[in-house]
C-alpha positions in Angstrom: 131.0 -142.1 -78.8 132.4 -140.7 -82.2 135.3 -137.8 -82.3 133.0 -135.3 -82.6 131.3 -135.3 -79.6 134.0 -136.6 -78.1 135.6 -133.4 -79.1 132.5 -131.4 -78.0 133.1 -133.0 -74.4 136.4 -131.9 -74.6 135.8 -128.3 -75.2 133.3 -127.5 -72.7 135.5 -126.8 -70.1 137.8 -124.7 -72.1 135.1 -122.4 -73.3 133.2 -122.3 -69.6 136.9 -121.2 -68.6 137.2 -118.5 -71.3 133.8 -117.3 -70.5 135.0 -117.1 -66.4 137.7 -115.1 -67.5 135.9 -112.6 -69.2 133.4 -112.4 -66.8 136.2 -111.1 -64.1 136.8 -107.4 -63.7 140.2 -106.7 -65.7 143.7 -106.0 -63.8 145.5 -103.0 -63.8 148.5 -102.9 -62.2 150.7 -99.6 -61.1 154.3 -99.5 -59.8 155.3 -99.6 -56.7 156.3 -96.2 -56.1 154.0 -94.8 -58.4 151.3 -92.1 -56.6 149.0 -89.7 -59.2 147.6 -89.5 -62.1 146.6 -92.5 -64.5 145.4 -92.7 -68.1 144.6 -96.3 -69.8 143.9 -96.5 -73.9 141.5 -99.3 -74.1 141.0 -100.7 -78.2 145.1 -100.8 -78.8 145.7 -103.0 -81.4 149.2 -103.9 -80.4 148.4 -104.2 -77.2 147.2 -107.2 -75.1 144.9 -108.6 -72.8 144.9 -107.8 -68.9 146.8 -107.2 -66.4 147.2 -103.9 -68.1 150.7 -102.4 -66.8 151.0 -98.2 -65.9 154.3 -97.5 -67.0 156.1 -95.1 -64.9 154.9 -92.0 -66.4 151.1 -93.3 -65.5 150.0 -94.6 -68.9 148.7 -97.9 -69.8 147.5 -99.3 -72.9 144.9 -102.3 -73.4 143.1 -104.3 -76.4 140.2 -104.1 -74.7 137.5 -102.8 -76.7 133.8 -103.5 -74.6 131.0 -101.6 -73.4 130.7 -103.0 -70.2 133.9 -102.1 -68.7 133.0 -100.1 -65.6 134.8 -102.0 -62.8 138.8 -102.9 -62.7 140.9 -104.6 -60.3 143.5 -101.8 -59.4 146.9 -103.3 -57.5 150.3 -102.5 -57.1 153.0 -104.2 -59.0 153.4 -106.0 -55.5 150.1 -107.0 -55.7 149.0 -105.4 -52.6 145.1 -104.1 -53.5 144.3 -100.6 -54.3 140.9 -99.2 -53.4 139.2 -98.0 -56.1 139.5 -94.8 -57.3 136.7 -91.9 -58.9 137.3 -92.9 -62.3 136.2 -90.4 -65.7 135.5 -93.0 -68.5 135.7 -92.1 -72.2 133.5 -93.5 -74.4 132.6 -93.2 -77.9 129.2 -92.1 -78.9 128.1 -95.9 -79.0 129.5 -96.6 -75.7 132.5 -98.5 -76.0 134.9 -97.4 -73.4 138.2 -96.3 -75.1 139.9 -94.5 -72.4 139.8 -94.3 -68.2 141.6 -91.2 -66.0 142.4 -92.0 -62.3 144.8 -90.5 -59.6 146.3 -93.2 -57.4 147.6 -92.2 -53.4 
């Protein structure tokens, strides 16, 4: 076996990992004590990957930039599990989701 493949070998896990990860629905996570309304900016440059964290004035920022985000898994910072809320996505005329609006109870 040269390096190459034995390189290829290597990476096959990695990526089939990578590719799991994307596949999941993202996190958001929400304080606590934090009850109404929520407002997430997806396509932040400076921002990063999930969980995305509400700050306590209900806004959250991600670099997520997709047009197939639809589903989210919503939890307290605690990590008890929210249910999921009504949520309004915004979109941009090609559909790439740049923005979501929910009210947590």
């Amino acid at each position: 076996m040269n390096k190459t493949t034995f390189r290829l070998l290597l990476a096959i896990p990695v990526l089939a990992g990578a590719a799991a990860a994307c596949a999941s629905d993202p996190g958001i996570v929400v304080p606590n004590d934090y009850h109404g309304a929520i407002h997430i900016s997806f396509c932040e440059r400076a921002s990063g990957n999930p969980p995305i964290q509400v700050d306590s004035m209900g806004h959250g920022s991600s670099g997520l930039c997709e047009k197939s985000l639809t589903k989210f898994a919503l939890k307290r910072a605690n990590g008890t599990s929210l249910s999921a809320p009504d949520m309004q996505l915004v979109t941009t005329g090609d559909g790439v989701v740049v923005g979501a609006n929910f009210t947590v109870q």
